[in-house]
Every structure is written in C-alpha cells, then in structure tokens.
C-alpha positions in Angstrom: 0.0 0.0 0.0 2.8 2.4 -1.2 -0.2 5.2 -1.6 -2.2 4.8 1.3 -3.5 7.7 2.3 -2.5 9.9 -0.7 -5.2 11.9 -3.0 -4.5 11.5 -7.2 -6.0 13.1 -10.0 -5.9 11.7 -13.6 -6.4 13.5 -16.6 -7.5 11.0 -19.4 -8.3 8.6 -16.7 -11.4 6.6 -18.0 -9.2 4.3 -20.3 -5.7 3.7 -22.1 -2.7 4.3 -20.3 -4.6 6.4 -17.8 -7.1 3.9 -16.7 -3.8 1.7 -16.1 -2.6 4.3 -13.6 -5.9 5.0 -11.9 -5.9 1.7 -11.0 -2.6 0.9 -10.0 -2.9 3.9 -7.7 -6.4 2.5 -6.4 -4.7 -0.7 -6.0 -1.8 1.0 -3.8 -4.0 2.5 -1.4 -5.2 6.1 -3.2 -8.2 7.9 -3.3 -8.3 8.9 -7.2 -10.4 11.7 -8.7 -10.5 10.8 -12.5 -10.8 13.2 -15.4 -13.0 12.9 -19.0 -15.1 14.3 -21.9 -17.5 12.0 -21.2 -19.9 11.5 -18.2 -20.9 8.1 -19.1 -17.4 6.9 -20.1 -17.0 8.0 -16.6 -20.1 6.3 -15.0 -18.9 3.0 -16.7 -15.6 3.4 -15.4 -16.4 3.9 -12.1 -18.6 1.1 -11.6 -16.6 -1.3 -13.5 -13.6 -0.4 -10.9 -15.8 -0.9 -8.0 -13.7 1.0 -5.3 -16.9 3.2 -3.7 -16.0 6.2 -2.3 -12.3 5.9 -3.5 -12.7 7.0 -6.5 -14.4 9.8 -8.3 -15.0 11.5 -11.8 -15.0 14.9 -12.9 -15.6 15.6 -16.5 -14.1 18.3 -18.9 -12.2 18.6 -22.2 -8.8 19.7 -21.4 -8.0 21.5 -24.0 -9.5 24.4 -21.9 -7.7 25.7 -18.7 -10.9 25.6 -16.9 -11.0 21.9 -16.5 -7.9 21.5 -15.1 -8.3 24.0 -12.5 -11.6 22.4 -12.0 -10.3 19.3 -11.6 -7.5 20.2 -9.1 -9.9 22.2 -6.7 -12.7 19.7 -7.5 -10.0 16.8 -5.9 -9.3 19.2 -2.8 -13.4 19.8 -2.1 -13.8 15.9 -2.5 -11.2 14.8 -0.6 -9.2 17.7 1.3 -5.7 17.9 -0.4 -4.0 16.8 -3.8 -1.2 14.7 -3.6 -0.2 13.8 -7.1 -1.0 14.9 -10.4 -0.7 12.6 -13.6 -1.4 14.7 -16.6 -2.4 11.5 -18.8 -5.0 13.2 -21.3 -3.5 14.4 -24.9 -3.0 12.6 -28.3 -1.8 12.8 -31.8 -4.2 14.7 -34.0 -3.2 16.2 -37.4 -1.9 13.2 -39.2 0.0 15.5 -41.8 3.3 16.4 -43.0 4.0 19.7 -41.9 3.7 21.2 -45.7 -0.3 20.1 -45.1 -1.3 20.3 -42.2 -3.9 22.9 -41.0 -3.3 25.4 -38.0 -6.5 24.1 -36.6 -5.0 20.5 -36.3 -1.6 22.2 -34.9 -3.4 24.2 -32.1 -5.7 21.5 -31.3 -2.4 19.2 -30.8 -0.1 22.3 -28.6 -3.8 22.0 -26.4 -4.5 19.0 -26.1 -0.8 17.9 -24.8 1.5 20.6 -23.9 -1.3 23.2 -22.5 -3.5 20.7 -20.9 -0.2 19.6 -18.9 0.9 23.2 -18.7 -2.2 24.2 -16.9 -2.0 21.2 -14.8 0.9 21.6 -13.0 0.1 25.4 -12.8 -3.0 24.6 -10.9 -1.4 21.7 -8.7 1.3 23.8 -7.5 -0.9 26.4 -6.3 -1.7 23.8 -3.4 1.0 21.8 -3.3 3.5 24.7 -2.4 1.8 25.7 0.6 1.8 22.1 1.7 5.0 21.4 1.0 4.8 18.4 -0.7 3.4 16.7 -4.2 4.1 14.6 -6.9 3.6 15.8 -10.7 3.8 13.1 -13.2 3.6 14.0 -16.8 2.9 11.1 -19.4 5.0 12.2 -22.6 6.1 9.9 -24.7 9.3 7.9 -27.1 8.3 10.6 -29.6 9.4 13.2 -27.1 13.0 12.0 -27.4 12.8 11.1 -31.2 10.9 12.3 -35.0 8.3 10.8 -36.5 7.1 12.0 -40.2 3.5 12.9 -40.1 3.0 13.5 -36.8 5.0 16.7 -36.2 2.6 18.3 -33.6 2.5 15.6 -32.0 6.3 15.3 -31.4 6.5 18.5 -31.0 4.4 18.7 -28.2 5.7 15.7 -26.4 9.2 17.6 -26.5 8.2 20.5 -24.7 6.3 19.0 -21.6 10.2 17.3 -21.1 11.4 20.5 -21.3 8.4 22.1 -18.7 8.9 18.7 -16.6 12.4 19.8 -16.2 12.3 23.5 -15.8 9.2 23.1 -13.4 10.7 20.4 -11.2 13.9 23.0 -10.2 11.5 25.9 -9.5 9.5 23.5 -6.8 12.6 20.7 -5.5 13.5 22.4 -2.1 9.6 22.4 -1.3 9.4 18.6 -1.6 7.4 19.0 -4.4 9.0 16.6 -7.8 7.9 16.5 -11.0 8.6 13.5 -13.5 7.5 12.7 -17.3 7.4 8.7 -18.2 7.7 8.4 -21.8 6.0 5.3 -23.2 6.7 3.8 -26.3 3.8 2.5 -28.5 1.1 0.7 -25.3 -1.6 -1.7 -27.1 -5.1 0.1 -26.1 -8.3 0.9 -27.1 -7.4 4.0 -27.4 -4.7 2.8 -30.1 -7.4 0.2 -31.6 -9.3 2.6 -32.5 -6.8 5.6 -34.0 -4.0 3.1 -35.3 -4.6 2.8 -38.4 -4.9 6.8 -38.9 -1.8 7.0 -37.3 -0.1 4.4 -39.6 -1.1 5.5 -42.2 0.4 9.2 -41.8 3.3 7.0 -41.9 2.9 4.4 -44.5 2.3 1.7 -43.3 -0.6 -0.7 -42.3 -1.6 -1.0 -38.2 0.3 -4.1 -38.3 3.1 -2.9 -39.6 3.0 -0.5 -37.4 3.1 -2.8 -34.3 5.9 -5.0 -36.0 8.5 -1.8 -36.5 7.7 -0.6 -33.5 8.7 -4.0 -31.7 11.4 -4.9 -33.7 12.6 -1.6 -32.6 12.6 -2.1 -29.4 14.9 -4.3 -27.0 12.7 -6.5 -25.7 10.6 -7.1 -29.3 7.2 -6.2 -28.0 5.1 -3.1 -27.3 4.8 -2.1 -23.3 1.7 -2.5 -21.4 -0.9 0.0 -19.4 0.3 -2.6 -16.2 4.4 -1.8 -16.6 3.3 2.4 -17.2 1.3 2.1 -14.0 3.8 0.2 -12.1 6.5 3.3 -13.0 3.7 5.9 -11.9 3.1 4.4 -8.7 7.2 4.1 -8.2 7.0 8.2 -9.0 4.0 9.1 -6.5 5.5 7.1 -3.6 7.8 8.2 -0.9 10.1 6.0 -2.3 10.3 8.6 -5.4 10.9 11.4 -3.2 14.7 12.1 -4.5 13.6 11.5 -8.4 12.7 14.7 -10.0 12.8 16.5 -13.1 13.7 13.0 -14.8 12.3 11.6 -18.4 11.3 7.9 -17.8 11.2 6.4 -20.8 9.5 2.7 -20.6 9.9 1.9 -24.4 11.3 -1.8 -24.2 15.0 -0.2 -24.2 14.2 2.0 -28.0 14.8 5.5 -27.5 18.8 6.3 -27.5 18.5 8.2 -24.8 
C-alpha cells in the first residue's frame, strides 16, 4: 500500500494508459479523482472499478484551462488535499506532414498535450506549495525523445512538456514538491485500436506494420503495457520517489537512444 493515504487526480483517466494508472494507484491505497469528456465513459468506469467512495470522476475537455483548474480544486473539495497529479489526457491529431497540415489541427495538438499539462501543474502547485509536498507526473512519450514524419505536432508537443517537466521540477525541488514525465513507447489500447490505423497511415504503413517496427525496434521485441506504465507511476507518487525529480522515464522496451 505504497499510496495509502494519498489523494490522485488523472487526466484521461477513464481508459488507455490512464485507466492503467488510476488503477494501480487504487490498487496501492489512493483515493483517485479521474478526469474525462464524457460523463458516461465515466459512470462505466467507475462502476466497472468498484472501489466506492475511492474514486471519483469529474468531467471536462482539457483543451481548456478551466477543467484543469476544475479538476484540481474539485480533488481538494472531495477529498481535502492533492497529492499527485498525472497529466495523462493528450493525443496525436493532425496526421500530416507539416507542408499540409492545417493550423486548426496544430493548435488542437499544442492544447491538447503541452497546455492541458501546462495548466496542470500550474493549478497543482498552487496547493502543493503551501503544503509542502506533491508529486507531478507528466505522461510524454518515445516521440518526445525522437521524430516521426507525419505526426510533427504531436512530437513536438511531447518535446516541450520534457522540457516544462524539467524547468518546473527546479522551481518546486526544495519544497518537496517533484515533477517526472514517463515516456511510453507504442502501449496496445483501445485508445490505439481505435486511432492506429490513422496514425499508420500518416506513416505508410498498415496497423500491423506498425506494431511489428515498433517492436522490432525495441529491446525486448514487443510493445509495453498499461500494467508496466502504471507500475513506473506508482514508483514516482511514492515516498520511495521522493529524491527523483525532473527526470524523463522512458519505458519503451529499451528504443529511445537516450
């Protein structure tokens, strides 16, 4: 019970990779407020996790700053304090090379990642310094570290929440307060089920192949699961994690270079 006691918040919580980390942190002992666009995505997914008054939902599209601050002070009213802060919610949009792609699909992506995750931590620290303490996790991604053709925003986006991670984690790491990103590399889904072959496409290739260069790229010749990106989040919200901060954690099967 490495969270017992703690208070969470998820962005993007109701499925994907952030489902994974709500419940790994339920599972560890946390009371978790979970964030989506959908109130009955977030009905279902709090009565298929069954943990009563452990877990909550508050819904929003984070592409706008109110949700996030909503979420954050919705967390404290529910239950008192915030803890830890996963900013899970973002995505690839705009599968274009950058000679055609539209500013709507560009602005959509900078929102939906790097400003969803800006706004986060913005709102977080405004309880978390006064208390002293906090955990910030931000889920970037192998794309943050590398290029990808058609998928520019995207990349881009995932490069500068590494960058906030790091610059915010020194303003806040003599408070107590850390802040970490975990970098996945492609996690099977149903999130990815049902946008893979967009995303393929954008760069020529079939879903399959997509899943096949991925692996092959990797070390261990398989994509990572939701289970091994939860068991790294609960390793950054714990005491344990108290001396990690302002660190990129990539969990890729050993493919980024870096």
């Amino acid at each position: 019970m490495q969270l017992e006691g703690k208070v969470a918040a998820v962005t993007g919580g109701t499925r994907g990779i952030g489902r994974g980390i709500v419940e790994a942190f339920l599972a560890e002992g946390a009371k978790v407020v979970m964030n989506g666009r959908s109130e009955e995505k977030g009905a279902r997914a709090l009565s298929e996790l069954n943990a009563g008054d452990q877990a909550s939902f508050i819904a929003g599209d984070v592409t706008q700053e109110t949700t996030l601050s909503g979420l954050v002070d919705g967390t404290v009213e529910r239950y008192g304090k915030i803890d830890i802060l996963v900013n899970n919610a973002g995505g690839a949009g705009g599968f274009a090379p950058v000679a055609q792609m539209e500013n709507a699909d560009w602005d959509h992506t900078i929102a939906w990642n790097l400003s969803s995750t800006f706004w986060g931590i913005k709102h977080a620290f405004r309880h978390m310094i006064p208390q002293e303490s906090g955990r910030v996790i931000n889920i970037s991604s192998l794309e943050g570290k590398h290029g990808k053709p058609g998928i520019s925003a995207y990349v881009a986006s995932k490069h500068a929440i590494n960058g906030l991670t790091k610059s915010s984690a020194q303003e806040v790491g003599p408070l107590g307060i850390t802040v970490n990103a975990i970098c996945p590399g492609l996690i099977e889904t149903d999130i990815l089920l049902d946008s893979g072959a967009e995303a393929a496409a954008s760069m020529g290739l079939t879903y399959e192949e997509m899943v096949q260069k991925f692996s092959e790229e990797s070390s261990i010749k398989r994509m990572n699961t939701v289970e091994e990106i939860g068991a790294v989040a609960t390793l950054l919200a714990s005491d344990v994690g108290a001396g990690i901060t302002g660190a990129l954690w990539s969990v890729d099967g050993g493919t980024a270079a870096y």
